[in-house]
ZAKOL-434461 format. One line per 3 residues: number of its first residue (from 0); their letters; for each residue x, y, z of N, C-alpha, C. Coordinates in nm, 2 decimals, decimal comma. Example, Ala and Ser with C-alpha at 12.3 -4.5 7.8 and 13.67 -1.06 7.14 Angstrom:
// residues 2
0> as> 1,32 -0,57 0,78 1,23 -0,45 0,78 1,32 -0,33 0,78; 1,28 -0,22 0,71 1,37 -0,11 0,71 1,29 0,00 0,79;
This chain:
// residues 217
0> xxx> 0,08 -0,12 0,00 0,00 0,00 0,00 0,09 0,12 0,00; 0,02 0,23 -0,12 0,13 0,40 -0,10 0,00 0,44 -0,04; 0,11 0,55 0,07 0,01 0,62 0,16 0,06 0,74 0,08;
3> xxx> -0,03 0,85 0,10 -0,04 0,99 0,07 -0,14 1,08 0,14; -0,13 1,22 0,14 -0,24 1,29 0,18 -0,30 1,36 0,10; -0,20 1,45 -0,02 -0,28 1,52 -0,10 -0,21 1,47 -0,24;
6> xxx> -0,12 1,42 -0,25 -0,01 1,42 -0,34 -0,05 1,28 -0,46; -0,17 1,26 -0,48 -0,21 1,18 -0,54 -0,19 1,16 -0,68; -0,19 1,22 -0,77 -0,08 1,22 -0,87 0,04 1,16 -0,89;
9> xxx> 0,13 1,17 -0,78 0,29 1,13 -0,74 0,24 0,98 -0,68; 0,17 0,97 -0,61 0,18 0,83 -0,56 0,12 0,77 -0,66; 0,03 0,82 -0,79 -0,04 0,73 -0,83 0,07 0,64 -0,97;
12> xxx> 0,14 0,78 -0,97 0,31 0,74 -1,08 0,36 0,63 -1,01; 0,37 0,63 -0,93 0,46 0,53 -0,79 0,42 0,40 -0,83; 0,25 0,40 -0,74 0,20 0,29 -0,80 0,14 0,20 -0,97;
15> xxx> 0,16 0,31 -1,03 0,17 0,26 -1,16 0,27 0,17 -1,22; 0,42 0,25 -1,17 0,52 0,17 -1,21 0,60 0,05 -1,11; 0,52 0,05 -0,96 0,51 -0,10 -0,93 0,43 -0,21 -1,02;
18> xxx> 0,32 -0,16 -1,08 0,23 -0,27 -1,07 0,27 -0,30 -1,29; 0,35 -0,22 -1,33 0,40 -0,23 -1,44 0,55 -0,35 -1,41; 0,57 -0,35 -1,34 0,71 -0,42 -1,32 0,67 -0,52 -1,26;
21> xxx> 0,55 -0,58 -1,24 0,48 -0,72 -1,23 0,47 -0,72 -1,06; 0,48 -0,59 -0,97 0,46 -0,63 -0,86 0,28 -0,59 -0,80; 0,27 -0,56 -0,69 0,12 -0,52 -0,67 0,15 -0,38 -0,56;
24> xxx> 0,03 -0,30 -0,60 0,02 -0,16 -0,56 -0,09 -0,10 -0,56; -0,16 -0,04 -0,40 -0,27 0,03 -0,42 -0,25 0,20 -0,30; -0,29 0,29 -0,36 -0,28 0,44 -0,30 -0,39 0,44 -0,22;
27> xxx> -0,37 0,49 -0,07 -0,47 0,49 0,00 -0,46 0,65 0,08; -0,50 0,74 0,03 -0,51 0,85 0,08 -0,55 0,90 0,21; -0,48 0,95 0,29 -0,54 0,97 0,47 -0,49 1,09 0,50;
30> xxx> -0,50 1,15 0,55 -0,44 1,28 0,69 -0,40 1,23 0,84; -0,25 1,18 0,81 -0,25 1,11 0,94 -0,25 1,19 1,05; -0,27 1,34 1,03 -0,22 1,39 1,15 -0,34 1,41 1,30;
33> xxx> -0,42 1,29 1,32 -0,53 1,28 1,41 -0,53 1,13 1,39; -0,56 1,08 1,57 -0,57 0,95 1,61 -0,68 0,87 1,55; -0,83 0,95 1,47 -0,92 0,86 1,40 -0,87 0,86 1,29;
36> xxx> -0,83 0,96 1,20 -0,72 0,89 1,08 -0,67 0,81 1,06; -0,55 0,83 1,18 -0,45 0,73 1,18 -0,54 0,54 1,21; -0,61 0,52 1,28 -0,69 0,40 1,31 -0,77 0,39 1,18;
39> xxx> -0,82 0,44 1,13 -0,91 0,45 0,98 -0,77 0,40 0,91; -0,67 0,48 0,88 -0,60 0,39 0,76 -0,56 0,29 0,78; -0,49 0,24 0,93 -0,49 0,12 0,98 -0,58 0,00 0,93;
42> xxx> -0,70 0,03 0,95 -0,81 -0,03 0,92 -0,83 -0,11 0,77; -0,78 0,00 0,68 -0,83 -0,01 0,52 -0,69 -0,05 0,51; -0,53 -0,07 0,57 -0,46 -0,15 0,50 -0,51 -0,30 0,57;
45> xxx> -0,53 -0,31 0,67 -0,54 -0,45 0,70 -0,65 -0,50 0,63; -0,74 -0,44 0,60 -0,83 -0,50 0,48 -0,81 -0,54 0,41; -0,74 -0,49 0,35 -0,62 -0,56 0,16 -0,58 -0,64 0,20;
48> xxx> -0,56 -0,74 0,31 -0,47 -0,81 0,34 -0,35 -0,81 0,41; -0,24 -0,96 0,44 -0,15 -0,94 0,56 -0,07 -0,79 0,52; -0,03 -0,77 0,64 0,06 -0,69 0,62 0,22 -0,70 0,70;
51> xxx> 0,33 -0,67 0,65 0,44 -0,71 0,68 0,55 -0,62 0,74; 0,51 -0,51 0,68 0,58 -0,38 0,70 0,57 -0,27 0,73; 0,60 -0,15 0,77 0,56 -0,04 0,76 0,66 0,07 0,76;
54> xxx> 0,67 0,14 0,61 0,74 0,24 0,69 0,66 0,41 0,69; 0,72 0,46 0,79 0,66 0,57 0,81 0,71 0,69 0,79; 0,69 0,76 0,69 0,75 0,83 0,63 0,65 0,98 0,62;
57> xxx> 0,54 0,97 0,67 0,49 1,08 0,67 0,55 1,20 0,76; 0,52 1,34 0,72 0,58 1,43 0,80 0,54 1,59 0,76; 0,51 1,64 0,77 0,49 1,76 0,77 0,57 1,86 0,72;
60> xxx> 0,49 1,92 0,65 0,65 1,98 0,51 0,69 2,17 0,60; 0,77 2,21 0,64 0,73 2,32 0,72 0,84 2,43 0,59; 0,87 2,33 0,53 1,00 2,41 0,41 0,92 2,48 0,30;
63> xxx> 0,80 2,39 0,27 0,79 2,41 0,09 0,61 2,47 0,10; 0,53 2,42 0,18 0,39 2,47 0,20 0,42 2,63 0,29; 0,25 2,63 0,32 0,20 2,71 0,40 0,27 2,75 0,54;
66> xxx> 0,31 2,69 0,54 0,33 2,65 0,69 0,54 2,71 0,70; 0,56 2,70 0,64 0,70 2,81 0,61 0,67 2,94 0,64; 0,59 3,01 0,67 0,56 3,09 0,74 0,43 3,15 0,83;
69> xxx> 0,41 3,01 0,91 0,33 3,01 0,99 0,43 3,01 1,13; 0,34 3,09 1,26 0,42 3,11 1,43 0,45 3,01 1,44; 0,61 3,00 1,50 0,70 2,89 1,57 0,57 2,78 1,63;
72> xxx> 0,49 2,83 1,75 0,39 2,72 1,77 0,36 2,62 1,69; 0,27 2,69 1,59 0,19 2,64 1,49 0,29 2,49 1,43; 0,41 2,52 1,39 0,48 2,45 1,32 0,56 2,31 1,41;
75> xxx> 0,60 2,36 1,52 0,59 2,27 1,62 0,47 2,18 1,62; 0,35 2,24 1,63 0,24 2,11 1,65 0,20 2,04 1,53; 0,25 2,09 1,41 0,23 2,04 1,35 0,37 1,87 1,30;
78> xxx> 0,40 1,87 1,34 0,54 1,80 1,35 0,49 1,72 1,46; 0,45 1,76 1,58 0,43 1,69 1,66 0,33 1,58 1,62; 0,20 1,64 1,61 0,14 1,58 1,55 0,14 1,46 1,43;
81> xxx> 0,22 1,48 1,31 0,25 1,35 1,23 0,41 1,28 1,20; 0,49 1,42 1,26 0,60 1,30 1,27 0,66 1,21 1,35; 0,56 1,29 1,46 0,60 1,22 1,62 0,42 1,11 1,63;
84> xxx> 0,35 1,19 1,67 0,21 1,12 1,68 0,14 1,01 1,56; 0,19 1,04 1,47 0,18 0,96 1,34 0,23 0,82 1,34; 0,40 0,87 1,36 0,47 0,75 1,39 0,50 0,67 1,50;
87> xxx> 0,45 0,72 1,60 0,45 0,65 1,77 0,30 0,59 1,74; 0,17 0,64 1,68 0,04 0,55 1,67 0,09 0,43 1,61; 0,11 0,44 1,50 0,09 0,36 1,43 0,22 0,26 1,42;
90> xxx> 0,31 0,26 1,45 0,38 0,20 1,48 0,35 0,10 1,62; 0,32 0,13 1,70 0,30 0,08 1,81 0,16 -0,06 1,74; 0,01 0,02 1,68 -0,04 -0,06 1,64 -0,05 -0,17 1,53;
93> xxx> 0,06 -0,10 1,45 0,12 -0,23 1,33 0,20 -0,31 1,42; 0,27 -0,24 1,48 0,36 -0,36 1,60 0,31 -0,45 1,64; 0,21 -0,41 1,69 0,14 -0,51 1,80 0,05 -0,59 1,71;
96> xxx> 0,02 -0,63 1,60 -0,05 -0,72 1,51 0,11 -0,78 1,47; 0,19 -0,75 1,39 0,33 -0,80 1,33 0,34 -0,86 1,46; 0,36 -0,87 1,62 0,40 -0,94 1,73 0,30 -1,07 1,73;
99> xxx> 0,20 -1,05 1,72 0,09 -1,13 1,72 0,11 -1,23 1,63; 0,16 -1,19 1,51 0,16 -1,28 1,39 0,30 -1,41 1,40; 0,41 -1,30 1,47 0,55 -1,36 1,49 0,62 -1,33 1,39;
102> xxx> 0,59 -1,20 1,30 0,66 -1,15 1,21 0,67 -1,01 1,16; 0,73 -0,93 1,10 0,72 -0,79 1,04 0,84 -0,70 1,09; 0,82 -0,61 1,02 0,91 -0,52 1,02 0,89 -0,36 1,03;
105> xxx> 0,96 -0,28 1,10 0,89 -0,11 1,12 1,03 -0,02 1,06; 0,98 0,04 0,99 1,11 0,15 0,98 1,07 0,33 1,02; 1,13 0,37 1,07 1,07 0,55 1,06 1,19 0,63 0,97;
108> xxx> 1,13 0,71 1,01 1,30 0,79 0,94 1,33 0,94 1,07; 1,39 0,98 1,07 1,45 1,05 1,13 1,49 1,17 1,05; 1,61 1,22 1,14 1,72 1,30 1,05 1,89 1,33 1,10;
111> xxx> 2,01 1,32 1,02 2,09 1,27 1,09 2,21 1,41 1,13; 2,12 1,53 1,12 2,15 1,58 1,25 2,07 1,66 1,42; 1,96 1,58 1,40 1,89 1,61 1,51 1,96 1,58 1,67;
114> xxx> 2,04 1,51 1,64 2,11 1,50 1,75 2,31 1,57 1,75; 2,31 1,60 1,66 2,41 1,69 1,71 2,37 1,87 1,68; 2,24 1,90 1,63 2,22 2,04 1,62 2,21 2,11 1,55;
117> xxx> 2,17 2,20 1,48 2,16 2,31 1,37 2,08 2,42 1,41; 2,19 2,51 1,36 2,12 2,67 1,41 1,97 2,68 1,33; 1,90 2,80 1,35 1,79 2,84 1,28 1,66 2,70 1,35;
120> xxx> 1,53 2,83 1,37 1,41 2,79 1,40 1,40 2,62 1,33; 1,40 2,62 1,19 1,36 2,48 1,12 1,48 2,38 1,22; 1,58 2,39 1,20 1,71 2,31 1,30 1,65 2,28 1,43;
123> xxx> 1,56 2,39 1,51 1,55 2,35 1,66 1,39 2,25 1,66; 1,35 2,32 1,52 1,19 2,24 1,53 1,20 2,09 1,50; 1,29 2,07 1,40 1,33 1,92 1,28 1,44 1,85 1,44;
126> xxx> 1,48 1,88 1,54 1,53 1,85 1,57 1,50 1,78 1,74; 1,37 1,86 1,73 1,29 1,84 1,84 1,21 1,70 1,79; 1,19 1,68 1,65 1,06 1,57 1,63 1,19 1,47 1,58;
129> xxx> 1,26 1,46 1,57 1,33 1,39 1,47 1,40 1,30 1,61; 1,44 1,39 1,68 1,49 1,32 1,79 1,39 1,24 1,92; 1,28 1,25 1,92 1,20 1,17 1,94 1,13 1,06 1,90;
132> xxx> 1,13 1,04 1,76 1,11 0,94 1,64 1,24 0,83 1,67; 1,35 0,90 1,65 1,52 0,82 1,69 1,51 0,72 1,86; 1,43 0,81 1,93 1,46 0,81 2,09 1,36 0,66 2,06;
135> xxx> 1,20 0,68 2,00 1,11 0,60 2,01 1,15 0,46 1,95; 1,22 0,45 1,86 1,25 0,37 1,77 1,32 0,28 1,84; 1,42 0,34 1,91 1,52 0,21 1,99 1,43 0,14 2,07;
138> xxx> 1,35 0,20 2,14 1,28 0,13 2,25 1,17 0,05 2,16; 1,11 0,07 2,10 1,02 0,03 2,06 1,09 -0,11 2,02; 1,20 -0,09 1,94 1,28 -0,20 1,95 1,28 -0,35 2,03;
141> xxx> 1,33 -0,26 2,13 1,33 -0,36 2,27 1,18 -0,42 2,29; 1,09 -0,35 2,28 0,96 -0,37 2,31 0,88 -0,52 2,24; 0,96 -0,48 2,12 0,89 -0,58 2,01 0,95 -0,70 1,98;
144> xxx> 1,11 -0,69 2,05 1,16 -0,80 1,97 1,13 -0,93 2,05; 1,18 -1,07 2,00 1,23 -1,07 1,93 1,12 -1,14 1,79; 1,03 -1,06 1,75 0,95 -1,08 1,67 0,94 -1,02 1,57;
147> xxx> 0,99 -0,86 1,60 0,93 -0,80 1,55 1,08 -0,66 1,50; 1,11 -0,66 1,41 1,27 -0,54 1,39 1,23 -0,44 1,40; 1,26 -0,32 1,47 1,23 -0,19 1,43 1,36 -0,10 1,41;
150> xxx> 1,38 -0,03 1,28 1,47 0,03 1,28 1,46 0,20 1,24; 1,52 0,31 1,22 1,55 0,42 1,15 1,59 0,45 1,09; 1,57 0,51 0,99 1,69 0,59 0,89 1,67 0,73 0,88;
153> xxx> 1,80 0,83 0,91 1,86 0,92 0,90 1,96 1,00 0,81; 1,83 1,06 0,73 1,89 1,08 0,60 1,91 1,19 0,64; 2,03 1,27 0,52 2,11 1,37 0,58 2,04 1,50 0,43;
156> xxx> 2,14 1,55 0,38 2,08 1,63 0,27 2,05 1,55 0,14; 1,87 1,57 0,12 1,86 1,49 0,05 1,79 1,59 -0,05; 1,78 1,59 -0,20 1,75 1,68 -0,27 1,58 1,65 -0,30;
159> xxx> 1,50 1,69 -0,16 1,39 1,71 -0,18 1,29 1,86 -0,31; 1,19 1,84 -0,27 1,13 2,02 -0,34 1,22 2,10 -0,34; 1,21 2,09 -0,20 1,28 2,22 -0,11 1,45 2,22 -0,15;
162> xxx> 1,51 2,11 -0,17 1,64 2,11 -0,23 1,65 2,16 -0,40; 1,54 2,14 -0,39 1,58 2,20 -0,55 1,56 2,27 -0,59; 1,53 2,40 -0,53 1,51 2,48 -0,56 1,61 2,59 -0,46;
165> xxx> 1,63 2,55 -0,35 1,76 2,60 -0,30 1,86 2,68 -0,32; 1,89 2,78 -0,26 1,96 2,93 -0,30 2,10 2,82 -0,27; 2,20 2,93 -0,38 2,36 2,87 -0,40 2,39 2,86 -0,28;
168> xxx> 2,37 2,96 -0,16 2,43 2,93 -0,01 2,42 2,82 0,03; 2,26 2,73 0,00 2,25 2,61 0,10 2,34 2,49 -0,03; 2,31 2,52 -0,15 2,37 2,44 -0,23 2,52 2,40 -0,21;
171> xxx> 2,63 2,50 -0,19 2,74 2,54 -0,17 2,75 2,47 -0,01; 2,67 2,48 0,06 2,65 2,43 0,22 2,65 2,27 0,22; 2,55 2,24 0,14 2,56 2,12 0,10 2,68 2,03 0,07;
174> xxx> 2,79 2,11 -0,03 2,87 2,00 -0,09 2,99 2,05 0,01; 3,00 2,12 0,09 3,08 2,14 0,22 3,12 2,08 0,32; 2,98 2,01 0,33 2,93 1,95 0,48 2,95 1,80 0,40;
177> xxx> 2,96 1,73 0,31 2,90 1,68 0,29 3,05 1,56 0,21; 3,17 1,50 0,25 3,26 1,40 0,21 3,22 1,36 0,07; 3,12 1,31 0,08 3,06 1,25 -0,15 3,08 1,33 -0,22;
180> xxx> 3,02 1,50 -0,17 3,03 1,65 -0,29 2,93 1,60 -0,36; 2,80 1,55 -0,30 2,68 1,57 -0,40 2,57 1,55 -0,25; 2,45 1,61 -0,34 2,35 1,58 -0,23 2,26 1,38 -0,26;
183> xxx> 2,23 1,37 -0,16 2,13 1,26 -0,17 2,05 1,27 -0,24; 2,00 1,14 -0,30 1,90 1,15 -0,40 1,77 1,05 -0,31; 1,65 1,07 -0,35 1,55 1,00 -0,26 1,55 0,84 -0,30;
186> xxx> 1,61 0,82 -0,41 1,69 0,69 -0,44 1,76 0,60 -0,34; 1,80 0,66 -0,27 1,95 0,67 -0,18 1,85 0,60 -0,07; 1,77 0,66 0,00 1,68 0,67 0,14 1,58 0,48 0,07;
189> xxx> 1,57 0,53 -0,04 1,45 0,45 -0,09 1,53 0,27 -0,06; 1,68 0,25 -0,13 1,78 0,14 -0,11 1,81 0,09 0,02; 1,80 0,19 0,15 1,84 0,16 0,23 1,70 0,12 0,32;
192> xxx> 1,61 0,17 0,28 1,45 0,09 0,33 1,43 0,00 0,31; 1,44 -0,04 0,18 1,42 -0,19 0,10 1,53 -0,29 0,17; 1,64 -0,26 0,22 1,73 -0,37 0,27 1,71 -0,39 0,42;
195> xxx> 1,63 -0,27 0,44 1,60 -0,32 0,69 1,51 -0,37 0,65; 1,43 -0,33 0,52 1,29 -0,46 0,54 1,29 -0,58 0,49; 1,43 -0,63 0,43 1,43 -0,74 0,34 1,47 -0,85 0,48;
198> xxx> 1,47 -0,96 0,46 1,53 -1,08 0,55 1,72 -1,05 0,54; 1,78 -0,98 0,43 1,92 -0,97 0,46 1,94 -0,85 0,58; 1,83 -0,82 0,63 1,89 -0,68 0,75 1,82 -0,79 0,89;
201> xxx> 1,80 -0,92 0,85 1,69 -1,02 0,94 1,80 -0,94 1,12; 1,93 -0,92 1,12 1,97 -0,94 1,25 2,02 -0,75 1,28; 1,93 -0,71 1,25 1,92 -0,59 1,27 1,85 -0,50 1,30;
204> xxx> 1,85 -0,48 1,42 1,69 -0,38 1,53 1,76 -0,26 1,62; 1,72 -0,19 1,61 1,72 -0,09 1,73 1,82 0,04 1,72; 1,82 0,01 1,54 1,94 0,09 1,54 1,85 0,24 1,40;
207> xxx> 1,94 0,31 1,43 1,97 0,44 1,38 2,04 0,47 1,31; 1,99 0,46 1,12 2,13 0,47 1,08 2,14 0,56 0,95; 2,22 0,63 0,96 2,27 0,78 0,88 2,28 0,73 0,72;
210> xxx> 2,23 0,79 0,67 2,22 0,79 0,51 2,27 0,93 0,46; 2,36 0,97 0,47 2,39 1,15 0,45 2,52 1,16 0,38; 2,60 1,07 0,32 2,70 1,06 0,22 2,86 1,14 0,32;
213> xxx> 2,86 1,06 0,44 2,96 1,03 0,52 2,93 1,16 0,61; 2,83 1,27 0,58 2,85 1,43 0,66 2,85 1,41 0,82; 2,94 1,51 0,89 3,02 1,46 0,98 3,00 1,63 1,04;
216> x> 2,98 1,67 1,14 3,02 1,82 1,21 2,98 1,84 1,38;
């Protein structure tokens, strides 16, 4: 199942070109950021049948929408709300069916400098949710195993919207910070999901792991 909230077009490319390359794919549109949402989509994936995985990837865009210039409050709760609340529901409740079953896998994402810092409002807000998602992930870990893997990934600069369109400062910032001298591609994040969920990551839980093309500060 692709999840989305408004972006239906993009997921619907997504699942086009799974279900062209002989695998299966259906778009299920939600607003995770409220606990009857979040239970409602729960609901309609376990309908389609088992489920095995989850990654949680939704999050609140504060770069490229409305909301880039909405009060420090506002943007906080909004984060709180689906990067934290999103991924602590629903995780916990796909958990606890995958435990049931005696199988599955959880991944969130993070960001991989929430825990060493970055100046500016977006740095203290991305770093406040991001590092709660990181904090929840370990434990949840412990919580689930040994049935159930849960792991993170902490992608570093990755050339989202908002990357690409990016003034020369952050671009130049980018290949500075950054040992490769290029930014991440969503390619990059996409490779490293596919392998914690495959049976080759089978002995690997609780961990946090940096996708950011060696950046170091």
């Amino acid at each position: 199942m692709i999840h989305c909230r408004s972006s239906l077009e993009k997921a619907n490319r997504v699942c086009e070109s799974i279900l062209s390359s002989g695998g299966k794919a259906e778009v299920i549109s939600a607003d995770l950021s409220g606990s009857e949402q979040r239970l409602d989509f729960l609901r309609q994936c376990i309908d389609r049948g088992p489920v095995h995985g989850l990654v949680n990837n939704a999050g609140a865009d504060l770069l490229t929408t409305s909301l880039k210039n909405a009060p420090y409050e506002t943007r906080l709760n909004a984060l709180l709300q689906t990067d934290v609340g999103a991924t602590i529901e629903l995780s916990r409740e796909f958990g606890r069916r995958f435990f049931e079953a005696g199988q599955g896998a959880i991944l969130n994402i993070g960001w991989d400098q929430s825990d060493r810092g970055m100046e500016g409002e977006s740095g203290e807000l991305f770093a406040t949710a991001k590092n709660a998602v990181m904090g929840f992930t370990r434990s949840l870990a412990c919580s689930l195993a040994p049935r159930v893997r849960v792991n993170c990934i902490a992608p570093g600069w990755i050339k989202t919207s908002w990357g690409e369109h990016a003034s020369d400062y952050w671009q130049q910032r980018v290949l500075s910070e950054t040992p490769l001298k290029r930014w991440g591609e969503p390619q990059d994040i996409a490779n490293m999901a596919r392998f914690l969920l495959s049976e080759e990551a089978s002995y690997i839980t609780g961990q946090v792991i940096n996708v950011n093309g060696g950046a170091v500060r």
